[in-house]
C-alpha positions in Angstrom: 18.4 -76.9 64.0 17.4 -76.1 67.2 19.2 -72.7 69.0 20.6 -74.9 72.2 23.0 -72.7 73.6 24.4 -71.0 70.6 25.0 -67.0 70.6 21.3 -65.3 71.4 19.8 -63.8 68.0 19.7 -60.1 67.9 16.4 -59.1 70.8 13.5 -56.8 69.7 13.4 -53.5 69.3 14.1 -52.1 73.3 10.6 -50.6 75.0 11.1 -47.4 76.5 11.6 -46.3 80.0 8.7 -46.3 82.2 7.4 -43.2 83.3 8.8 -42.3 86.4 11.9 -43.9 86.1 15.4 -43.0 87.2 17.6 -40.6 85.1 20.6 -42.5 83.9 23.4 -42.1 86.7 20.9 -41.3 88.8 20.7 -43.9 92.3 18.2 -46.5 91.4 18.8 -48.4 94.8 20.7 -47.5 98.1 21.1 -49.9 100.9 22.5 -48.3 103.7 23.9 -50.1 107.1 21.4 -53.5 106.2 21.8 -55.8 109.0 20.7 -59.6 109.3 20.8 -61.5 112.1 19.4 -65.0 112.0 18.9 -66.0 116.1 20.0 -69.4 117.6 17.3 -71.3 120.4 18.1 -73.4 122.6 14.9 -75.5 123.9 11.9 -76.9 122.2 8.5 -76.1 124.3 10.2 -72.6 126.0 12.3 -71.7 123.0 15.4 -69.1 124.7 17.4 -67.3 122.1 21.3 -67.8 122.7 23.1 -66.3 120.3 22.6 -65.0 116.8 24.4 -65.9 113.1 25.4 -62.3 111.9 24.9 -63.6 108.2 25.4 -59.3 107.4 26.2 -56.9 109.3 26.2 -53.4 108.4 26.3 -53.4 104.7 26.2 -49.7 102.2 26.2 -49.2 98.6 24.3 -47.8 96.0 23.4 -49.0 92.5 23.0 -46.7 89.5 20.6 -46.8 86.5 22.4 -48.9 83.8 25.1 -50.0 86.4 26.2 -53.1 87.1 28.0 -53.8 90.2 29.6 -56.7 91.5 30.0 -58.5 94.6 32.7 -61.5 95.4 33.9 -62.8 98.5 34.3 -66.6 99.6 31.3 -68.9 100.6 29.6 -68.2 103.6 30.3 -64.3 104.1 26.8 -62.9 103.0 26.5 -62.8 99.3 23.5 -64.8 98.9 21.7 -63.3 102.2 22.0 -59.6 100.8 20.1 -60.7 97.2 17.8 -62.4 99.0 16.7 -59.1 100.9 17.2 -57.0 97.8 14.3 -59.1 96.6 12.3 -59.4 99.4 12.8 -63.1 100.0 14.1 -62.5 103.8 13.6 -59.2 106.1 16.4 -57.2 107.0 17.3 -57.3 110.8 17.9 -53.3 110.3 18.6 -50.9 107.9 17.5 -49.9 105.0 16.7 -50.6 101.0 15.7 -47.2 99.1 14.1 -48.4 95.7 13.7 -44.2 94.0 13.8 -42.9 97.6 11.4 -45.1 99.0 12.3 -47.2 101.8 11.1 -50.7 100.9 12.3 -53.3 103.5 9.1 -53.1 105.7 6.3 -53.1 102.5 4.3 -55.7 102.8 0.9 -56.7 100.6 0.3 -54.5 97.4 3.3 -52.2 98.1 5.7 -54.7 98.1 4.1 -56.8 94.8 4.4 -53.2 92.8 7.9 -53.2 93.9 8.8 -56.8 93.2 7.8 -55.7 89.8 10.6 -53.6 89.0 13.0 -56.1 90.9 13.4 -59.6 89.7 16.1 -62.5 90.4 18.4 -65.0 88.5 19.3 -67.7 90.7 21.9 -69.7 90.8 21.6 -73.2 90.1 19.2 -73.5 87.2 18.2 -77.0 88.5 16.9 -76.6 91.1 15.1 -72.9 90.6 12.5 -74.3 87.7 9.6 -76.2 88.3 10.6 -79.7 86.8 5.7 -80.1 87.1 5.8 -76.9 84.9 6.3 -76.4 81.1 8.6 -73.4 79.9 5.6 -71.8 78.9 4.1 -71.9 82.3 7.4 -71.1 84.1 8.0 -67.6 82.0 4.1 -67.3 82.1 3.4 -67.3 85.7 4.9 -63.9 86.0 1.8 -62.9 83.6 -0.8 -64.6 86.1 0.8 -62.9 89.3 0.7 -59.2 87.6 -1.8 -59.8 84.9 -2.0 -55.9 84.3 1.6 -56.5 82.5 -0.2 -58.4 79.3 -3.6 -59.4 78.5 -4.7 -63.0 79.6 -4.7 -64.0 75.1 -1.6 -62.4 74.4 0.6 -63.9 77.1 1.5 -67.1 74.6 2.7 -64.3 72.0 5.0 -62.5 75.1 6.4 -65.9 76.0 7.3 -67.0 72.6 9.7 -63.4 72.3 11.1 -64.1 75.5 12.1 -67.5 74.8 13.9 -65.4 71.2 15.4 -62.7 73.0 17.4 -65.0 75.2 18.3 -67.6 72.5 15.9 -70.6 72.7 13.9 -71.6 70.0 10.0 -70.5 70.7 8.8 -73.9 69.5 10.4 -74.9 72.9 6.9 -73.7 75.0 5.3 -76.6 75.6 9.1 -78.5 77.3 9.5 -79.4 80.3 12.9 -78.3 82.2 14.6 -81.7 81.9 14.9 -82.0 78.5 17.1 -78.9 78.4 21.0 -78.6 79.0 22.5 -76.1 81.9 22.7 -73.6 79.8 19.4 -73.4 78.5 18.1 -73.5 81.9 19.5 -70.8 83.1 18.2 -68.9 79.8 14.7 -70.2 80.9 15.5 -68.0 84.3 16.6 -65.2 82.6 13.6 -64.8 80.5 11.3 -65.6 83.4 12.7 -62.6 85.4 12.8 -60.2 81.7 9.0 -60.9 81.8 8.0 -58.1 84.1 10.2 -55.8 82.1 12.2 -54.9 85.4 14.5 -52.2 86.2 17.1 -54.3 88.5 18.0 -57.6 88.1 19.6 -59.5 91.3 21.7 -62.2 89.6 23.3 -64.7 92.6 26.0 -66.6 90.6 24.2 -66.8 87.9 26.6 -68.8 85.8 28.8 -70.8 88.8 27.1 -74.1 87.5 27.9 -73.4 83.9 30.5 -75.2 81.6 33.2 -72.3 80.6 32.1 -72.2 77.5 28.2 -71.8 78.7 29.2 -69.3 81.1 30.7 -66.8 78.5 27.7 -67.3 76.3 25.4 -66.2 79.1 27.7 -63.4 80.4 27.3 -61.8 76.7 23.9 -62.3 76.9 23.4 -60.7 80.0 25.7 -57.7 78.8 23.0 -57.7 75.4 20.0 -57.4 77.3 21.3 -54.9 79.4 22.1 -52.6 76.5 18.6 -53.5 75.1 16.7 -53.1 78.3 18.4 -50.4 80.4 18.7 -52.7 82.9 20.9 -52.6 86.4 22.4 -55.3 87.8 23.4 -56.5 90.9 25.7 -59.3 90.1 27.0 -62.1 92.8 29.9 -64.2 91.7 32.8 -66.4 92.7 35.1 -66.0 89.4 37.1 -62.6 89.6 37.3 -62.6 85.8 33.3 -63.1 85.1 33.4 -60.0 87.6 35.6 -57.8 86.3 34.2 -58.4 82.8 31.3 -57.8 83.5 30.6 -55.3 86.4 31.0 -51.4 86.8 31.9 -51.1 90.0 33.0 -54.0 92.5 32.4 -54.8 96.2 34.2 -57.1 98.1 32.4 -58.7 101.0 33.9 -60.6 104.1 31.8 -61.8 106.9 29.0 -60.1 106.5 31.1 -56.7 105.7 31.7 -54.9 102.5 35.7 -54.5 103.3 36.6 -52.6 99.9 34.6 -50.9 97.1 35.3 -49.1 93.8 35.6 -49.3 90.1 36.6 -52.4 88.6 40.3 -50.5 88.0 40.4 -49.3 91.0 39.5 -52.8 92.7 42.1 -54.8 90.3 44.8 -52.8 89.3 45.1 -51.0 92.9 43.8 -53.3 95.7 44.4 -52.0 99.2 42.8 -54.2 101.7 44.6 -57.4 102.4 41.9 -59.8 102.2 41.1 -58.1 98.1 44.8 -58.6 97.3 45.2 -62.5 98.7 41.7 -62.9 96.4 43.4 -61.0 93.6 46.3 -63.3 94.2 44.5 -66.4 93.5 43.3 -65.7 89.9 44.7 -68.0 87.4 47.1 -66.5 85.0 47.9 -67.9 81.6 50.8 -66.6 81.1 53.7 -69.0 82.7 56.4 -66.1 83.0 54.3 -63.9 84.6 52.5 -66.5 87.0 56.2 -67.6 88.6 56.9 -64.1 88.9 53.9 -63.2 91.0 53.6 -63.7 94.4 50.4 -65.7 95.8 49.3 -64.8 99.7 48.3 -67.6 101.7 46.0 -66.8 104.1 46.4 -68.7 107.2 43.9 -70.0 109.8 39.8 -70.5 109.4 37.0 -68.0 108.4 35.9 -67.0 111.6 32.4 -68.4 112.5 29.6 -65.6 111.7 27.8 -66.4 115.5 30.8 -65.4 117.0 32.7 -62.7 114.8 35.7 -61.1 116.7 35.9 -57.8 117.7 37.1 -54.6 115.7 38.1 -55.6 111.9 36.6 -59.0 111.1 40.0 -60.1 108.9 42.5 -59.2 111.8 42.6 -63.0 113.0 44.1 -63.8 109.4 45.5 -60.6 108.4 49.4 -59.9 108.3 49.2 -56.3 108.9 47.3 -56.9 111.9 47.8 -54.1 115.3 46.7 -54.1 118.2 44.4 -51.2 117.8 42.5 -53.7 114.8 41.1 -55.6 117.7 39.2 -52.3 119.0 38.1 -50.2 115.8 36.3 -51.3 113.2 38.3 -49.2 110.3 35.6 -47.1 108.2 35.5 -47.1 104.7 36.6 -43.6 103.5 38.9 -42.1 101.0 42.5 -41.5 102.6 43.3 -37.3 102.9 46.6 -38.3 101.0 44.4 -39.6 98.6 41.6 -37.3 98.6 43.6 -35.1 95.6 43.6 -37.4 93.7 42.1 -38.0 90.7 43.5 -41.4 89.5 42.2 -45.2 90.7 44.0 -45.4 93.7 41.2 -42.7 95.3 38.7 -44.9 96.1 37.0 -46.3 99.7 39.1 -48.4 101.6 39.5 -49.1 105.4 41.6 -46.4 106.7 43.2 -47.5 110.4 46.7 -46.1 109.3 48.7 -44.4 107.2 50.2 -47.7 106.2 46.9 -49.2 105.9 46.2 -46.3 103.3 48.7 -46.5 100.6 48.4 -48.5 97.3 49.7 -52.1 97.8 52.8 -53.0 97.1 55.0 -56.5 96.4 56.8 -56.1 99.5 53.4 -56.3 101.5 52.9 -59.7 101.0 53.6 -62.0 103.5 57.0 -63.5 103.3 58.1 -61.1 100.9 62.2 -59.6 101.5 62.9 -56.0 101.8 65.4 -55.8 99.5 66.2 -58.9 99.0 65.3 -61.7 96.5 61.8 -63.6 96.3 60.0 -65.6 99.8 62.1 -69.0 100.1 66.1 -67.2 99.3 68.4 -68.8 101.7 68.8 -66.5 104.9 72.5 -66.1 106.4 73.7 -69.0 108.1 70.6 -71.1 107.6 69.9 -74.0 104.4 66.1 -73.4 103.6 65.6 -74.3 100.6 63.6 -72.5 97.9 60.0 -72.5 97.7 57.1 -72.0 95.5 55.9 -68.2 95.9 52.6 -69.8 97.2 54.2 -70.8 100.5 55.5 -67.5 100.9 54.0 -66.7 104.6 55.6 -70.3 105.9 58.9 -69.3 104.1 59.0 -65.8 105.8 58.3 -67.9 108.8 61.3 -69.8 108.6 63.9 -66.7 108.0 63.0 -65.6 111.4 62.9 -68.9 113.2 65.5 -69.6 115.7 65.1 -73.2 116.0 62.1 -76.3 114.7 61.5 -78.9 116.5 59.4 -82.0 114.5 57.8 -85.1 115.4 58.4 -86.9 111.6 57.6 -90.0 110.1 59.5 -91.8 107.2 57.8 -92.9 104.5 58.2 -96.2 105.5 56.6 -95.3 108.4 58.7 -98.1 110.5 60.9 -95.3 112.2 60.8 -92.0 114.1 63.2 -89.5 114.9 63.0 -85.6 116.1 65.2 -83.5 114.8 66.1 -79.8 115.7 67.7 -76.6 114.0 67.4 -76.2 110.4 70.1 -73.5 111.0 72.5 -76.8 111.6 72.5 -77.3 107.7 71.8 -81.1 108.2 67.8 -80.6 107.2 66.3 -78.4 104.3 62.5 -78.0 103.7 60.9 -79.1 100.2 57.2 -78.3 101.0 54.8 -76.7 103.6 51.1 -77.1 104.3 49.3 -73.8 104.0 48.4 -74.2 107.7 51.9 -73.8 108.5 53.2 -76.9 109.0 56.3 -78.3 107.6 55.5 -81.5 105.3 58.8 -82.4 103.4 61.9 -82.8 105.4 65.1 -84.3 103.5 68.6 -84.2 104.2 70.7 -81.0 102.7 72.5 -82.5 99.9 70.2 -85.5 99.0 68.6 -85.5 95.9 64.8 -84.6 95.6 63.7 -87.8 94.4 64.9 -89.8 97.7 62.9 -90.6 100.1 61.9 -87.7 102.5 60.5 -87.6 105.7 56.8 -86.6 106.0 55.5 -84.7 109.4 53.1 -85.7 111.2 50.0 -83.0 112.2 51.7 -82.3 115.1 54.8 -80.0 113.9 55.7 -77.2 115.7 57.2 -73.6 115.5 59.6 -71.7 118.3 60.6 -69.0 118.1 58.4 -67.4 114.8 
């Protein structure tokens, strides 16, 4: 019966550290301040630069040996762009990348293939990322033919078929091609391609995003294996904030093209201080029914600002609720508060320190929407008949409390009439849904029950007075 994607057999005995190598806990790799800037033309015979995309922009961390950390953040804010340059696939713009001291983003020629060596990649869609001309054997093979001083020209057949057992594949699998395996299997095909080397980091960029669930947790455990096997370090990009914390050491939190919060994976979960980490935080599913209706979910409002044209001072303040005015003219350093500095405990970790307020641990009542001392986002104010809402429309709700008046261009469902109507605070109109963008979307008379027809906005609602 062929292995398919079933739990990976117990790997080899492990092959010990090369000389040389890092001490565990020592820094294996340090990236400090890397920059990259891809520039935008205008013109085809005299090309004129106009502008630049500012895929990353000043990112720091460090990786230990043995460590894995993590990095999350939405599509588009620089994941992908810093594991490319960890690898050498694009050129940092500035900065640096220290592999044991040395700095390693301007090697080029025989430096840089010694380095590649001890670096290798996972990528993420297993699809795409393996030769479909090229047999498995070839594809974990080729590694061989580029550093040939790894294993002897006749015993690279032998290395290939332990590869292909180490990460769960049947070795009689060699002479496939990559469509005649499943997702999973591909992306065990990748794995064992960049174990060929016998590296020291491995830069994994979603590595299991276009995996069934179940495929996903079978490759997360044997990534976690052949770390324990290998002494490996991971740098590990993903969307799911489960797969993350599961997996990872330490967590950063990315958002255009800036690290915005770093620490341990308690310290990052169970005590999330920047606002953009807690409305991410706020988004993972939760099994539990009770516990879901009872936590609040933050709604960010607005767009991701465009990367060519970031604003000025913290790049969240345009959809942050604890925005100042000084926001707009500091960029607020990652540092460990002085009240903080004490302490001990998870909530002493880097965060960006602009105020006292901005320092402490995050509480319910710093969501958006959320009452001080009252009830939960949606409660009927004084005087006014807003109905209640779901927790995940909190921001519009908290809105509405401190609305003086709304003023509505709506269409019935019919859509044969139209009719503006003003003052919620009347008691003649009660809400039963908002957009996320703010917009009022279900309008029905106070009194009437839910099922009748209610009156659907059009795009071009308005707010006075919020």
């Amino acid at each position: 019966m062929a292995h398919g994607d079933g739990p990976a057999p117990a790997p080899g005995p492990a092959t010990g550290p090369a000389p040389g190598a890092a001490v565990p806990g020592e820094p294996l790799l340090e990236v400090r301040d890397l920059v990259k800037h891809f520039p935008l033309t205008r013109g085809v015979v005299f090309r004129k630069q106009v502008g630049a995309v500012k895929a990353v922009d000043g990112v720091s961390f460090t990786l230990r040996k043995g460590e894995t950390l993590g990095i999350v953040g939405e599509s588009g804010c620089g994941k992908s762009t810093v594991a490319k340059m960890l690898v050498a696939l694009e050129r940092p713009t500035a900065g640096q990348i220290r592999y044991r001291g040395e700095d390693i983003s301007r090697l080029s020629g025989r430096a840089m293939k010694a380095v590649r060596r001890n670096i290798q990649m996972v990528f993420q869609d297993p699809y795409t990322s393996l030769n479909p001309r090229m047999t498995v054997g070839d594809i974990i093979g080729e590694p061989y033919e580029i550093h040939p001083e790894v294993a002897p020209k006749g015993d690279r057949r032998r290395k290939v078929r332990e590869l292909l057992d180490v990460v769960g594949l049947n070795p009689e699998y060699i002479n496939r091609y990559p469509h005649q395996f499943s997702g999973g299997q591909r992306q065990r095909i990748g794995i064992a391609r960049g174990l060929a080397l016998r590296p020291e980091i491995i830069v994994a960029d979603e590595p299991v995003s276009a995996l069934d669930v179940s495929v996903q947790a079978q490759v997360v455990n044997l990534l976690e294996q052949l770390q324990d096997e290998f002494d490996l370090s991971y740098v590990f990009i993903a969307h799911d904030l489960s797969v993350v914390r599961h997996l990872s050491d330490r967590v950063a939190v990315m958002y255009l093209g800036r690290i915005v919060e770093t620490g341990t994976d308690e310290q990052i979960y169970e005590h999330p201080t920047h606002p953009y980490t807690q409305a991410l935080l706020s988004a993972v599913p939760v099994p539990d029914p009770d516990a879901r209706s009872a936590r609040g979910r933050i709604l960010l409002t607005g767009d991701v600002p465009s990367p060519a044209d970031p604003p000025s001072g913290c790049p969240f303040r345009t959809r942050c609720w604890k925005a100042r005015d000084l926001c707009a003219e500091v960029v607020p350093p990652l540092d460990v508060p002085a009240v903080f500095a004490a302490d001990e405990g998870p909530v002493r970790h880097p965060r960006p320190v602009t105020s006292p307020r901005s320092a402490r641990p995050y509480r319910a009542a710093d969501r958006p929407g959320a009452r001080r001392g009252g009830s939960g986002a949606g409660a009927a104010a004084s005087g006014r008949r807003v109905a209640r809402t779901t927790s995940r429309y909190s921001p519009m709700a908290s809105r509405l409390r401190s609305s003086v008046s709304i003023r509505s261009v709506i269409r019935s469902r019919s859509r044969s009439s139209v009719a503006s109507i003003s003052g919620v605070a009347s008691g003649k109109w009660m809400v039963r849904g908002v957009s996320r963008h703010g917009r009022i979307c279900l309008i029905s008379r106070v009194g009437s029950p839910a099922s009748s027809s209610p009156l659907i906005c059009r795009t071009r609602s308005t707010l006075d007075g919020s």
